[in-house]
Structure formats: C-alpha cells, structure tokens
N, C-alpha and C positions, 0 to 999 in steps of 0.2 A: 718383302716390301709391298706397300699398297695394300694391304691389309690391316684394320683396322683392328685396336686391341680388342681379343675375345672375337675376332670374327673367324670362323671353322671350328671353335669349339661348343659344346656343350654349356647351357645356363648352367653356373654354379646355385644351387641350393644351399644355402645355412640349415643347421640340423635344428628343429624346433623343442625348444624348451621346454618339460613337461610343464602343462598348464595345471593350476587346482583347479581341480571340477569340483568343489562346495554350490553351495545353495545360493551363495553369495554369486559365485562364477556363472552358474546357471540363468539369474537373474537379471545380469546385466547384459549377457549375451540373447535373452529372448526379441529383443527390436522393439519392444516399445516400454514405455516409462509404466513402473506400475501408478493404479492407482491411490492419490494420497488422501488421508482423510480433510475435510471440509476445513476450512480453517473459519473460525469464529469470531467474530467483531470483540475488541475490548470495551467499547464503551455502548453501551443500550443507547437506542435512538431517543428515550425520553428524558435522557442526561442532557443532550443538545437543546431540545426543545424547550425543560425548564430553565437552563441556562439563559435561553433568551429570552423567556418569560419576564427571570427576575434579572437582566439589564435593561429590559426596557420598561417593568414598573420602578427601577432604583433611576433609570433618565428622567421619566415622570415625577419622581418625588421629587428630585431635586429643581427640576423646571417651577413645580408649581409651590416650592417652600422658597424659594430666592426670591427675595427683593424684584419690584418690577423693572426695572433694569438687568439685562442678566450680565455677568461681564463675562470677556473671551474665557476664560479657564470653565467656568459652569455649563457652556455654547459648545467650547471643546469636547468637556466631557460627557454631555447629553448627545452628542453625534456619536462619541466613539464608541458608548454604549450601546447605543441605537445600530449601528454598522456592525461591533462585534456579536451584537444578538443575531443582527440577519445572517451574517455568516455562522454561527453557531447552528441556524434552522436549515439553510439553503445542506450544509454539510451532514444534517441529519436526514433530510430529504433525500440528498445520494446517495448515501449510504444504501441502500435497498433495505429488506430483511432479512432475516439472520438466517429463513429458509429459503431463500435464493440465491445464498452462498454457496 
C-alpha cells in the first residue's frame, strides 16, 4: 500500500515495429520539406490588362452612342464596366512576375 501503480518497477517498453526504410521513409524522416518546384500563374498578366482595356473602351461606346439623357441601366452598366476593368488591372498588378514566383 502507498505505492503508486508501476512505482519500484521498471518502465515497460513496447517492442518497436519494423519500420520501411524505402526512399519514401528516408525522405520524410530528414526534418525538412523538400524543395517543390515553382508553381506558375494560369492566366498571363496581359490577359487582365486587355480585359480592362476592352471594359472600359465598350463603357465608352456605350456612353457616347446613347441618347443625351443616359438612363439608370446604361449609368449602371458604364460603372460596372469601369470598376470590373479597375479590378481586372489592380489583380494584374499583384500578381507579380511569373519570375518572382
């Protein structure tokens, strides 16, 4: 009594399970990740660029082919033109280079 369980004996050891030693085993046990190749942008930065190009000449045509009064749907859609170009250019901008990846 007053002794706690396992106190005056010896740590038990479980028997260790033979491990594969493959290329695979060796790889994951060296401590650090290999390195992977570069991964590469899908869309070319001059994809975004022209895109905004031609939203913001296709807001302009329609500005300047409508009647002088413009009404809300022609105002709508020359903004939203205008806005998804910027963001098309702004997302090209970030992107970096394709050799800075």
């Amino acid at each position: 009594m007053g002794k706690g369980p396992g106190a005056g004996e010896a740590p038990r050891l479980l028997p260790e399970p033979d491990l594969p030693t493959g290329p695979g085993m060796r790889s994951l046990f060296r401590g650090h990740a290999p390195d992977s190749p570069r991964r590469q942008t899908r869309i070319p930065r001059w994809y975004l660029f022209a895109a905004d190009l031609v939203l913001v000449a296709t807001a302009l045509l329609v500005m300047y082919k409508s009647p002088a009064p413009l009404t809300g749907n022609e105002k709508f859609f020359g903004a939203a033109a205008v806005v998804l170009g910027a963001s098309l250019a702004l997302i090209g901008l970030c992107m970096g280079d394709s050799k800075d990846l």
